[in-house]
C-alpha positions as CSV (number, residue, x, y, z in Angstrom):
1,X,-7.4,-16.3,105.1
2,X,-8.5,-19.6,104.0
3,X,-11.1,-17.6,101.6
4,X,-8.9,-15.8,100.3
5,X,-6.6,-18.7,99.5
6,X,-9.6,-20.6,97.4
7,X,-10.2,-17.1,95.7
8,X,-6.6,-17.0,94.5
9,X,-6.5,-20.9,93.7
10,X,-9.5,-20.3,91.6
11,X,-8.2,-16.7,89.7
12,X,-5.2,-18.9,89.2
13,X,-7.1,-21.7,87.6
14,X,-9.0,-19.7,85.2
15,X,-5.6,-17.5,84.2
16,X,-3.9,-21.0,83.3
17,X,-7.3,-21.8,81.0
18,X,-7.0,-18.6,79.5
19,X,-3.7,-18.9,78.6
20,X,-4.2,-22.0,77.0
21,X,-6.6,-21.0,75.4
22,X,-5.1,-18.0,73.8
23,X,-2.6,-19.7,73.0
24,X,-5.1,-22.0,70.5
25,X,-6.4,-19.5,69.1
26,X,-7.5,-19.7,65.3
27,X,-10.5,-22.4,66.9
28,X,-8.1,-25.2,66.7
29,X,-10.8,-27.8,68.1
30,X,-8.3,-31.0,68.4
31,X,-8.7,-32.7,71.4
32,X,-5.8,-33.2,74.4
33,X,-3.4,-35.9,73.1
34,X,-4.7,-36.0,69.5
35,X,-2.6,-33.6,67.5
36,X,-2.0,-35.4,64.4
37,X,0.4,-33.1,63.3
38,X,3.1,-33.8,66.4
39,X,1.8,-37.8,66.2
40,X,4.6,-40.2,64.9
41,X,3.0,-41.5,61.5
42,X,0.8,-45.3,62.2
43,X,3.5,-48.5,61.4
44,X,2.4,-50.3,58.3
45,X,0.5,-53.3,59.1
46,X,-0.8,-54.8,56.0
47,X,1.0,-55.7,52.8
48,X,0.0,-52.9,50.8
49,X,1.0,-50.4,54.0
50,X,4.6,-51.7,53.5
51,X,4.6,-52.2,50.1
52,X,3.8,-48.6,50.1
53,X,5.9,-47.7,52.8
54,X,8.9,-49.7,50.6
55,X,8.6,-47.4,48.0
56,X,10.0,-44.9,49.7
57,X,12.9,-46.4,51.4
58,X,16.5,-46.2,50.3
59,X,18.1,-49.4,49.1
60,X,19.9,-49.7,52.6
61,X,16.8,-48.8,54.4
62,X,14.9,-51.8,52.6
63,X,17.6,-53.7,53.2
64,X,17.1,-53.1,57.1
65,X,13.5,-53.7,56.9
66,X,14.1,-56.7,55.2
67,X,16.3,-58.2,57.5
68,X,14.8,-56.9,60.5
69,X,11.8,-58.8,59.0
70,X,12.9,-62.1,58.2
71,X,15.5,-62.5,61.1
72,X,11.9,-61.8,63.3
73,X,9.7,-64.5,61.4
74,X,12.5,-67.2,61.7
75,X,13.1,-66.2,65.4
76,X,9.0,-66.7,66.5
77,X,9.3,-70.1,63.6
78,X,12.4,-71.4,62.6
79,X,11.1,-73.0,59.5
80,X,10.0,-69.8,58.2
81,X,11.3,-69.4,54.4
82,X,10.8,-66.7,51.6
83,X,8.9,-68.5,49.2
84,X,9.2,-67.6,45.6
85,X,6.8,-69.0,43.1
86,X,7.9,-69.0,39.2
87,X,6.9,-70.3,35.7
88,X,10.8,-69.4,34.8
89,X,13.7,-71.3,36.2
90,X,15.4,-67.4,35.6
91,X,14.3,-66.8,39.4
92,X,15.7,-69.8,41.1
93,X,19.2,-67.9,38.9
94,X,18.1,-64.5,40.7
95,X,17.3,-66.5,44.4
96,X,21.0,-67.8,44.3
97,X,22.7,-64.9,43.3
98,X,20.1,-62.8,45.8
99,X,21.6,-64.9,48.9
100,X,24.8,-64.2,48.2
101,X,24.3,-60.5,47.8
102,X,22.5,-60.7,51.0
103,X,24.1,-63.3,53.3
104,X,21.5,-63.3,55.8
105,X,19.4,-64.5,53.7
106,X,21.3,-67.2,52.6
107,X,19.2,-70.8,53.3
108,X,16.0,-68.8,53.5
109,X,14.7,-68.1,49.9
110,X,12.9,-71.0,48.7
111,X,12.5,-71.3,44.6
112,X,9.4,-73.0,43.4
113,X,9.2,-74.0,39.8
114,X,5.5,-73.3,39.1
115,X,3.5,-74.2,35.3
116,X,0.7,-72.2,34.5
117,X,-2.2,-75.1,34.4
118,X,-1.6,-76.1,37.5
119,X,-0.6,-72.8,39.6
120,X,-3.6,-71.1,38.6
121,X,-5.7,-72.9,40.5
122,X,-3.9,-72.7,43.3
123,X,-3.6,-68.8,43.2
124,X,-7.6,-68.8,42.3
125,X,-8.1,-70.9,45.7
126,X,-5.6,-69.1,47.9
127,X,-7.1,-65.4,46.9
128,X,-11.2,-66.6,47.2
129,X,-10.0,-67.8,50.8
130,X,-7.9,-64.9,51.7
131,X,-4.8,-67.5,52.4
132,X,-1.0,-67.3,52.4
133,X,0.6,-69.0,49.2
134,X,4.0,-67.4,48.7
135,X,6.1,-63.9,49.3
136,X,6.2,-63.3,45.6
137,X,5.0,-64.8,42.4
138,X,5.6,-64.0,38.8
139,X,3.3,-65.2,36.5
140,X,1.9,-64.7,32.9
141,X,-1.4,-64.7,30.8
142,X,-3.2,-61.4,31.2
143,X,-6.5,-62.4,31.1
144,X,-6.1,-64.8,34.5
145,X,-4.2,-62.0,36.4
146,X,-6.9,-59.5,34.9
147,X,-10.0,-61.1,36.0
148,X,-8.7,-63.7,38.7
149,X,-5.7,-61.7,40.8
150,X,-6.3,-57.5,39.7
151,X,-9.7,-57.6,40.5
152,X,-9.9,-59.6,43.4
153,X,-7.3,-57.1,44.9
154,X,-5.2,-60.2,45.7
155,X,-1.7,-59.6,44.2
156,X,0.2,-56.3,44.4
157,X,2.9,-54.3,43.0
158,X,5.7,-52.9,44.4
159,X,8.4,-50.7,42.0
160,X,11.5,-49.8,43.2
161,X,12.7,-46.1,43.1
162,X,16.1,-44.7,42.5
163,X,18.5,-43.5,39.1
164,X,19.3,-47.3,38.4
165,X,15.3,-48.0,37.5
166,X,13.1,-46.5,34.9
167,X,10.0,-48.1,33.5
168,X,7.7,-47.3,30.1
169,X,4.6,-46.4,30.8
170,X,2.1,-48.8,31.6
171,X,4.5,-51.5,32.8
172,X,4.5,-51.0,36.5
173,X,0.9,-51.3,37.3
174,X,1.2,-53.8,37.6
175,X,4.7,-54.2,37.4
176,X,5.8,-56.3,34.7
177,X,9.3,-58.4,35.7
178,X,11.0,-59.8,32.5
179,X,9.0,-59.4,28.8
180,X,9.2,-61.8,26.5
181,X,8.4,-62.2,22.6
182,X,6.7,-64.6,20.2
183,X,7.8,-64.3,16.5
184,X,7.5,-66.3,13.3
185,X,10.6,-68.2,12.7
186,X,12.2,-70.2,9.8
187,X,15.0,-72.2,8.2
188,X,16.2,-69.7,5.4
189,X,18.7,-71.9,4.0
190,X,16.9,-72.9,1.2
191,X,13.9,-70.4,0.9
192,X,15.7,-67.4,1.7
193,X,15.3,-64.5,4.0
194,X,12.6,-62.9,2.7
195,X,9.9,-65.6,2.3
196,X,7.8,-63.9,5.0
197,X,7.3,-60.1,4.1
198,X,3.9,-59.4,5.0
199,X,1.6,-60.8,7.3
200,X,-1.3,-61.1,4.8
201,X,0.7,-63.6,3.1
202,X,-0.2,-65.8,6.3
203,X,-3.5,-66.4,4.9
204,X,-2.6,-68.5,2.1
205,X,-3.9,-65.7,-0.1
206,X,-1.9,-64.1,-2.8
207,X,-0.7,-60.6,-3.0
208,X,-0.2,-58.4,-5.7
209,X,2.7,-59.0,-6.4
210,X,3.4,-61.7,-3.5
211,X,2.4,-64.9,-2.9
212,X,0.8,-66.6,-0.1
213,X,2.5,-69.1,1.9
214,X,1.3,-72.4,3.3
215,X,3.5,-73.9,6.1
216,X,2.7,-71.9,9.2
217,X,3.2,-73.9,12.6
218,X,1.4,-72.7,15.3
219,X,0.5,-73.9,19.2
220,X,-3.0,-74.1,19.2
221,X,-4.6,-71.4,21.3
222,X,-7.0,-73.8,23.2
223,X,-4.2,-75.3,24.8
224,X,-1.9,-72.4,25.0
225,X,-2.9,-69.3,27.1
226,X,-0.1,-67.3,25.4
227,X,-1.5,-67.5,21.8
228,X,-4.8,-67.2,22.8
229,X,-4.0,-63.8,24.2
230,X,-1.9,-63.3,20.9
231,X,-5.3,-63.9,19.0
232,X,-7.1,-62.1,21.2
233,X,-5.0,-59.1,20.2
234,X,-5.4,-59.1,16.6
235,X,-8.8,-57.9,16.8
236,X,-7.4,-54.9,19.0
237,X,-7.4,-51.4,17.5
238,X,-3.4,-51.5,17.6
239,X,-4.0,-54.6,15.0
240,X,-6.5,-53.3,13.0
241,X,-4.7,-50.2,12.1
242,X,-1.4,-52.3,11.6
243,X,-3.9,-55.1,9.5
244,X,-5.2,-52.1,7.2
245,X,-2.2,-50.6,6.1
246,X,-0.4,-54.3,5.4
247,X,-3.8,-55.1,3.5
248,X,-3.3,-52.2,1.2
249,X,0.2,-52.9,0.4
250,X,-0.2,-56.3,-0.1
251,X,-3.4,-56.7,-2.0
252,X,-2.5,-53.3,-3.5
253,X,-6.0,-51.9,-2.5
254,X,-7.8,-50.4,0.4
255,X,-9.9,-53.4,2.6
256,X,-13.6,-53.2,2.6
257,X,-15.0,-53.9,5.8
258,X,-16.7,-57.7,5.9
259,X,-20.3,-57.9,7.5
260,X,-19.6,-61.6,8.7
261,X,-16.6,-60.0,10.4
262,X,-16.6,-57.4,13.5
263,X,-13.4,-55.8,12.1
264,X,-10.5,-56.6,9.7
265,X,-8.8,-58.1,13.1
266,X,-11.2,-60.9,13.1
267,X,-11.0,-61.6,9.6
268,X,-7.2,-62.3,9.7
269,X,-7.9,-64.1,12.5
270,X,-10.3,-66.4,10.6
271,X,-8.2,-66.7,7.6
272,X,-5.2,-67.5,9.4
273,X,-6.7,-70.1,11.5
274,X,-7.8,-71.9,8.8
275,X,-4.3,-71.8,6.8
276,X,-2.3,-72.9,9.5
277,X,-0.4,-75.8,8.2
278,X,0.7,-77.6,11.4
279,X,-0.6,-77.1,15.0
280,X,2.6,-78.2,17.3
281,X,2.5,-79.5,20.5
282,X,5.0,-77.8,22.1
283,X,7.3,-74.3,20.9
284,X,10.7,-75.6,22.3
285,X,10.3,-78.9,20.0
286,X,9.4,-77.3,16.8
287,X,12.5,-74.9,17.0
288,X,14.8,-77.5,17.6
289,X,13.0,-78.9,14.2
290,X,13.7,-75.9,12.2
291,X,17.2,-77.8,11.3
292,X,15.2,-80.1,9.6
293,X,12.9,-78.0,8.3
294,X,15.6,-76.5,5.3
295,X,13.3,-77.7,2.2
296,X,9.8,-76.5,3.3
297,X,10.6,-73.3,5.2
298,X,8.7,-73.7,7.8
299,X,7.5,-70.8,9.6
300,X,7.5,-71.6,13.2
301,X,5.5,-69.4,15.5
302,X,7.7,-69.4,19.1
303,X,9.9,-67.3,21.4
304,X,12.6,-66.2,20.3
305,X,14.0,-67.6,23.7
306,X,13.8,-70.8,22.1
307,X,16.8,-69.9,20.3
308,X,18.4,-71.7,23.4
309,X,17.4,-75.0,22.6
310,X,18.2,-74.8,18.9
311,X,21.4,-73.8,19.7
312,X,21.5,-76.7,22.2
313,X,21.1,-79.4,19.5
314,X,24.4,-81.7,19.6
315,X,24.8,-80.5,15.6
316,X,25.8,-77.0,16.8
317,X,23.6,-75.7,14.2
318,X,24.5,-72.0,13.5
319,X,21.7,-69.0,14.2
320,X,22.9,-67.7,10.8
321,X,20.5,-70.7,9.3
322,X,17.3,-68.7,10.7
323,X,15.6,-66.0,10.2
324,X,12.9,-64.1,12.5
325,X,10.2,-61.9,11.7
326,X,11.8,-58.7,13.7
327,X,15.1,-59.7,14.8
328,X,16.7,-60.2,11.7
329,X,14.0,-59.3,8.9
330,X,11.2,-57.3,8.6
331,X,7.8,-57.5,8.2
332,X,4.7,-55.5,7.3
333,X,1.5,-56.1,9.6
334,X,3.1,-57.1,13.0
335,X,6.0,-59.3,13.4
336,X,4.5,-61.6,16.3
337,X,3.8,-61.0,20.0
338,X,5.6,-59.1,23.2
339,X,3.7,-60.6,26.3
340,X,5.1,-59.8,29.8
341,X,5.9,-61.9,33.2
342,X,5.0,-60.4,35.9
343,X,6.6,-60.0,39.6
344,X,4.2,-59.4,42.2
345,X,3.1,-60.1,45.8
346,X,0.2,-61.5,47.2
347,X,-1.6,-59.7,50.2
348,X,-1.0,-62.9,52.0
349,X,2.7,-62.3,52.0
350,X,4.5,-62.8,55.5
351,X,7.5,-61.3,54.5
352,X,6.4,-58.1,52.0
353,X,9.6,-56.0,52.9
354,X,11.8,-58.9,52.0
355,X,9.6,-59.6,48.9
356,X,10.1,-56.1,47.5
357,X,14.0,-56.4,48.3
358,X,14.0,-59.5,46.3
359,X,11.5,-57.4,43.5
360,X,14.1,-54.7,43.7
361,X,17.3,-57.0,42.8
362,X,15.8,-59.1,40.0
363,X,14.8,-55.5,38.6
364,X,18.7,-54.3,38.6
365,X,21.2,-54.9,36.0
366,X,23.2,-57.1,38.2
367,X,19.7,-59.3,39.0
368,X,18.7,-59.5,35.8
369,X,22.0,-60.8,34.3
370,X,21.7,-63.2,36.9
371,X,18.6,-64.6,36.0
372,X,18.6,-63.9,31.8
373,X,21.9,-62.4,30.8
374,X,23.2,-63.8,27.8
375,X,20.4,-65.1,26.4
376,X,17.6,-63.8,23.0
377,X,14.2,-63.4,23.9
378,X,14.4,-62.3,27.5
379,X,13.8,-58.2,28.1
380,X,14.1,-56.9,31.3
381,X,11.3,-54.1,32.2
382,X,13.5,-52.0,33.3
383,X,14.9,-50.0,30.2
384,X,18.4,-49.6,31.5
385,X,19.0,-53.0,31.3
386,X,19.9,-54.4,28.0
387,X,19.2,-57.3,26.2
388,X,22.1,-59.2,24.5
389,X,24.3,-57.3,21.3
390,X,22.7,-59.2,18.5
391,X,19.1,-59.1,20.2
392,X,16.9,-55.9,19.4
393,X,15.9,-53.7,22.3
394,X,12.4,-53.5,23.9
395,X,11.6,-50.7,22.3
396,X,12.4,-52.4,18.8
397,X,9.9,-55.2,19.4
398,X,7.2,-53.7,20.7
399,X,7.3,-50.9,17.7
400,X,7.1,-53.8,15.3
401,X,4.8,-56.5,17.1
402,X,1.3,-56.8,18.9
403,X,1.4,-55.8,22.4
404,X,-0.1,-58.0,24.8
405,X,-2.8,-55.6,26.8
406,X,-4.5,-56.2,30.2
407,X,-7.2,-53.5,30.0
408,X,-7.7,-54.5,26.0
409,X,-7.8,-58.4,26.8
410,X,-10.4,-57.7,30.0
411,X,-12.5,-56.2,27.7
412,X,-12.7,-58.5,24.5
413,X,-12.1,-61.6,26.4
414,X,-15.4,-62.7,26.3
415,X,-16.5,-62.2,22.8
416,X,-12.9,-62.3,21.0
417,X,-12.3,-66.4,22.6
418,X,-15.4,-67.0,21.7
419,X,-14.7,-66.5,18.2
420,X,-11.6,-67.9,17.8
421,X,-12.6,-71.1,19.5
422,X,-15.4,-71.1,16.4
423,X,-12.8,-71.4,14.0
424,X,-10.8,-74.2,15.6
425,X,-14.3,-76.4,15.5
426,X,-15.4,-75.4,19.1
C-alpha cells in the first residue's frame, strides 16, 4: 500500500510540472520570481532617475514627492536646506514667492547670490570631485557650461510637462530659465533715431550712401564672458549670412571674400574691434550715462535690462530719450545679442524632486512675474509667458539678433577667442 502511495505521490508530482509547464508554453524561459512584466518598476535612486521620473508626474504628484522629500532630509538633519545658487537676484524674488505657494517649504529654501568669476570655480571643483554644491543653479556663458558642466555629465535638466509650458526648440536641452538680450543703445535726443541703421556702419567705414559712426562703447570681451560669446558668434554661419546681406546694402556691392580673414564674420569682428571708441567697465554704469551722453550719441552696447537703472537715476529721465537697436528701431546686420540663463541641477543634488518643483514654478507665469515681471530685458523660456507691453517678444529678438549657441560656441571656441584676443593686443 505504501508503494502504491509513493507511485501516486510521484504521478501527482509530474502532472503538477506538466501543468505548469503547459501553461508556459511559447518557451517563456524566465526564471521563478523574475517576471519583469508583473515586477513593480525599480524606485529612482540617482538624480537623473528622478529627474526623469519628475517628468512624468502631475503638478500635485511633484508636489508630493517634493514634500515627502524634503520633510525626510530635515527629519534625519534638521539643518537641511534647499540651496539655490544664482547670478540674478530674480530667484531669491521666485524663492519667496515659492514658500509661500508651498508653506512647507517655508524657512527651507536658501537663496545664494552667486557672480560668475568666482562661482565657476566652485562648480569646476564640485563636478571633478563628484561633490554636493547646491539643489539648483542657474548660470550663464555657454562655453563654461559647454565644456565644464555638459560634458562632464555634472548638471542636468529637468522640463516640466503640462498645457501651461511650451518651449522653442533647442531651449530645453538644456533647459534654458530666463533669456536675456544685449543691444546697442543711445541718447537720440540730439542725433536722432536713426543714427544706427546698419551694422557695417560700426566699423567706422562709410557706406554708400551712409556714414560710419565712431562712438561705440563696448565691455571688453577679455573681461566679460558675455561679449566674448557675443564675438564668438559673429563668425557663426547665422552672422555671416546676416553680415553678407548688410554688406551689400550698405556698401552697395557684393563682399569679396578676404584671405587674411576665415570669413566675413571675422572681418567685422576685426574692424569693429578696432573702432570701438570706448571700452566701459561696467554695462549698468554706461546706461545710466546715456543721460549725459545727448551731444555725442553714444552707442552703448548693454542689456536692455539695464533700462532699470536708467530709469532709477533721481532725474527720472524718460525712456522716450533712447533708442535701441531692435526694440524701438531697426537695424540691418543683427541688432545685438539674445544669450540665455540657465536653471539646472547638479547630480549632487539631495533634494532633486524639490529642485524640479522649484524649476517648475519659476518656469510658470505666476513664477516668472515673481522673479522678472515688469521689467525690459528679461524673457521667460517659456513662450506663454510674456514680456512687458512695450518690450518685443522672444520671438522678435531672436529674429533680429545673434543667437547665443552652445553646440556653435563648443566648436569655434578655440580658434574664434583666439582671434579676437589678437585684436585687443593679446
Amino acid at each position: 500500500m505504501k508503494n502504491i502511495k509513493k507511485v501516486l505521490a510521484v504521478v501527482l508530482a509530474l502532472v503538477m510540472v506538466l501543468g505548469l509547464a503547459a501553461c508556459g508554453g511559447g518557451g517563456n524561459t524566465t526564471p521563478a520570481g523574475n517576471n519583469t512584466n508583473n515586477a513593480a518598476p525599480a524606485e529612482p535612486k540617482t538624480v537623473a532617475e528622478k529627474i526623469a521620473a519628475a517628468e512624468k508626474m502631475t503638478e500635485a504628484e511633484l508636489e508630493a514627492a517634493a514634500k515627502a522629500e524634503l520633510e525626510a532630509a530635515v527629519a534625519a538633519d534638521a539643518k537641511t536646506v534647499f540651496n539655490a545658487d544664482s547670478l540674478t537676484s530674480g530667484v531669491k524674488k521666485v524663492a519667496a514667492a515659492f514658500e509661500k505657494k508651498y508653506p512647507w517649504a517655508a524657512g527651507k529654501i536658501v537663496y545664494n547670490s552667486r557672480k560668475g568669476s568666482e562661482f565657476q570655480p566652485v562648480l569646476d571643483a564640485a563636478a571633478k570631485a563628484d561633490q554636493y554644491v547646491a539643489d539648483f543653479v542657474m548660470i550663464q556663458d555657454a562655453a563654461f557650461l559647454k565644456f565644464n558642466m555638459l560634458d562632464a555629465g555634472f548638471l542636468l535638466s529637468y522640463t516640466p510637462q503640462g498645457d501651461g509650458f511650451k518651449f522653442n526648440q533647442g531651449t530645453t536641452d538644456p533647459q534654458v530659465g530666463v533669456t536675456f538680450n544685449k543691444v546697442f543703445l543711445w541718447n537720440n535726443t540730439k542725433v536722432g533715431k536713426d543714427q544706427l541703421q546698419n551694422v557695417w556702419q560700426l566699423t567706422g567705414v562709410d557706406g554708400a550712401t551712409l556714414k560710419g559712426l565712431h562712438n561705440a562703447s563696448v565691455q571688453s570681451p577679455l573681461g566679460e564672458d558675455i561679449n566674448m560669446n557675443f564675438f564668438i558668434m559673429m563668425t557663426s554661419p547665422d552672422a555671416v549670412d546676416r553680415l553678407t546681406k548688410a554688406y551689400k546694402s550698405y556698401f552697395g556691392k557684393d563682399y569679396e571674400a578676404d584671405p587674411a580673414y576665415k570669413n566675413i564674420g571675422y572681418k567685422f569682428v576685426a574692424d569693429f574691434t578696432k573702432n570701438v571708441a570706448y571700452w566701459h567697465k561696467s554695462d549698468t554704469s554706461e546706461v545710466k550715462e546715456l543721460v549725459n551722453y545727448a551731444d555725442d550719441g553714444r552707442i552703448v552696447f548693454a542689456g536692455l535690462a539695464k533700462l532699470k537703472d536708467y530709469m532709477g537715476l533721481e532725474t527720472k529721465p524718460s525712456v522716450a530719450d533712447l533708442t535701441g537697436a531692435g526694440w524701438n528701431a531697426d537695424v540691418e546686420g543683427f541688432c545685438g545679442f539674445v544669450y540665455n540663463m540657465w536653471t539646472l541641477i547638479p547630480k549632487t543634488a539631495k533634494l532633486p524632486y524639490t529642485s524640479c518643483l522649484f524649476i517648475r514654478y519659476l518656469l510658470s507665469e505666476e513664477g516668472f512675474q515673481a522673479g522678472w515681471g515688469g521689467q525690459y530685458g528679461y524673457y521667460s523660456a517659456n513662450v506663454n509667458n510674456k514680456p512687458i507691453d512695450d518690450d518685443k517678444p522672444l520671438d522678435s529678438w531672436v529674429k533680429n539678433c545673434l543667437v547665443e549657441d552652445v553646440d556653435y560656441i563648443g566648436s569655434a571656441y578655440s580658434e574664434a577667442q583666439k582671434f579676437i584676443k589678437q585684436q585687443l593686443g593679446q
